[in-house]
Every structure is written in C-alpha cells, then in structure tokens.
C-alpha positions as CSV (number, residue, x, y, z in Angstrom):
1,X,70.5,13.0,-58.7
2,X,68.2,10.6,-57.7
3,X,65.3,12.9,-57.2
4,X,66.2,14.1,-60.8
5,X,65.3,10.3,-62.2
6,X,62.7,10.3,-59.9
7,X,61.2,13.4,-62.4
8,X,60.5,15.2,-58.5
9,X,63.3,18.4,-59.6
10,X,63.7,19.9,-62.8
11,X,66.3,19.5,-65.2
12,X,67.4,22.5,-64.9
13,X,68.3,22.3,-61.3
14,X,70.1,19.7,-62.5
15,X,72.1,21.6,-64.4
16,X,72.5,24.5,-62.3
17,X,74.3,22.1,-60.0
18,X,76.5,21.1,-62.6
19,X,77.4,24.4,-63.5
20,X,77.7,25.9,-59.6
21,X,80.2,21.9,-59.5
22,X,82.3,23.6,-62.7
23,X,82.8,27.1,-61.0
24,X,83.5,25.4,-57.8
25,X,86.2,23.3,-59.2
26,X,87.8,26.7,-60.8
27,X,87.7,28.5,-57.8
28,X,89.5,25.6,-55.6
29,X,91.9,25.5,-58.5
30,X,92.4,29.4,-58.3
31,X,92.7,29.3,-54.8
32,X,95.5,26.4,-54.7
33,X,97.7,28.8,-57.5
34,X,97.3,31.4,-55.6
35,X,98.6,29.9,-52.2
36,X,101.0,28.5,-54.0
37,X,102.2,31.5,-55.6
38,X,101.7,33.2,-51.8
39,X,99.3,35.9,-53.6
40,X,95.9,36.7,-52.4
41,X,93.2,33.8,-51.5
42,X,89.9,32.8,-52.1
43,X,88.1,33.4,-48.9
44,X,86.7,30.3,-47.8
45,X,83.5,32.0,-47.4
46,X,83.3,32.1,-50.9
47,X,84.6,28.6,-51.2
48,X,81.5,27.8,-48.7
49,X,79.1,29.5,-50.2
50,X,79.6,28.1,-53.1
51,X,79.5,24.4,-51.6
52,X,76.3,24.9,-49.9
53,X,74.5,26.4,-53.4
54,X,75.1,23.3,-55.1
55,X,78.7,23.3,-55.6
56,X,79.8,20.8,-53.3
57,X,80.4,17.9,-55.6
58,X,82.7,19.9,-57.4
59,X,84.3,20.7,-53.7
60,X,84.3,17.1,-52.9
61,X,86.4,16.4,-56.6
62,X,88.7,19.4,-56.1
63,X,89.5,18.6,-52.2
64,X,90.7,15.1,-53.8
65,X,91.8,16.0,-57.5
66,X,94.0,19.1,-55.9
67,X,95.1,18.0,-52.5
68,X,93.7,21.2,-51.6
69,X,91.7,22.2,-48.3
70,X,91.4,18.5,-47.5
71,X,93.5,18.3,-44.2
72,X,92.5,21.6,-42.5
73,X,90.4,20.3,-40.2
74,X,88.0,23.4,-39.9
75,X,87.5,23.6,-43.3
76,X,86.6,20.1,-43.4
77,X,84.1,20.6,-40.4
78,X,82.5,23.8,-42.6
79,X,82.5,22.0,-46.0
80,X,80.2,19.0,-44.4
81,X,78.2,21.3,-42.8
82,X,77.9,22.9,-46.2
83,X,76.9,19.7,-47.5
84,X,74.4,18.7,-45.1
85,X,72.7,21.8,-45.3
86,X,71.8,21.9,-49.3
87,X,71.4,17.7,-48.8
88,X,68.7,19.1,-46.3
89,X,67.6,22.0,-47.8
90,X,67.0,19.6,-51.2
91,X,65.2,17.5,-49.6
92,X,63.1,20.0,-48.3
93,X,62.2,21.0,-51.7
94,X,61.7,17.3,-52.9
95,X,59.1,17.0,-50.2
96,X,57.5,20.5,-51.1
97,X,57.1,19.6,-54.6
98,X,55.9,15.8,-54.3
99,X,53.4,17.2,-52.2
100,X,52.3,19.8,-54.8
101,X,52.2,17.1,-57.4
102,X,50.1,14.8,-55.8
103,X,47.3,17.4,-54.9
C-alpha cells in the first residue's frame, strides 16, 4: 500500500488486491466448512494461487480469523513463499514503472 500513496501503482491495482483479499477470505472460509463437514476441499493450489495474485492479505486474516491452515506446516512454508513472490514480483513493477515515469 505504500507504493499506492507513493502514486507509483494505480488505483486500481489497488483495488484489485482488495477484491482478489475478499475472494481469498471466502474461499478459506469455504474450505474450513467443507473440512468440517468432511465434503470435498479447496485444493490448496487454488488457495495458493490465489495468495500469490494478490490475495494474500486476505490469506493472512483468514489463517488468523478461522484457525484454518495456520499449523500445517507445509502450507505455511507455501503460503510465505506465495507472499514473497507477489512482495517481489510488486516491487518489480514499482521499479519498472518509476523508471518509466522519470524518463
């Protein structure tokens, strides 16, 4: 979010994060009913590629807020890796357009 103050990403990335945060969320949320209810799971695939599009705030919230995938110690090793990825893959960007702004 601090590259969005900085005005280096647009808004709307912004709020695509948000969004990809929001469906993140629902999809932990499905997943915990469902393993609860011992019907079929969210692949963590899908869980992952989710994190590493954006969603991994929401991950991060749900993890806590749910109690769910937050011990599994694989999981946990994936979802940071998820994280470090779009932190790295952002900043990427950042420097890609900062450059393009200031020629």
């Amino acid at each position: 979010m601090l590259m969005w103050h900085a005005g280096a990403l647009p808004a709307a990335l912004l709020y695509a994060f948000a969004t990809l945060s929001l469906l993140t969320v629902a999809a932990y949320a499905h997943d915990k009913r469902a393993a609860i209810a011992e019907r079929r799971r969210t692949p963590e695939f899908t869980l992952h590629m989710l994190e590493l599009l954006g969603g991994w705030p929401g991950a991060l919230l749900a993890q806590r807020w749910l109690r769910h995938k937050n011990r599994k110690t694989s999981y946990q090793f994936a979802f940071w890796a998820c994280v470090l990825l779009h932190d790295a893959s952002l900043g990427h960007l950042w420097k890609q357009l900062s450059t393009a702004a200031s020629h």
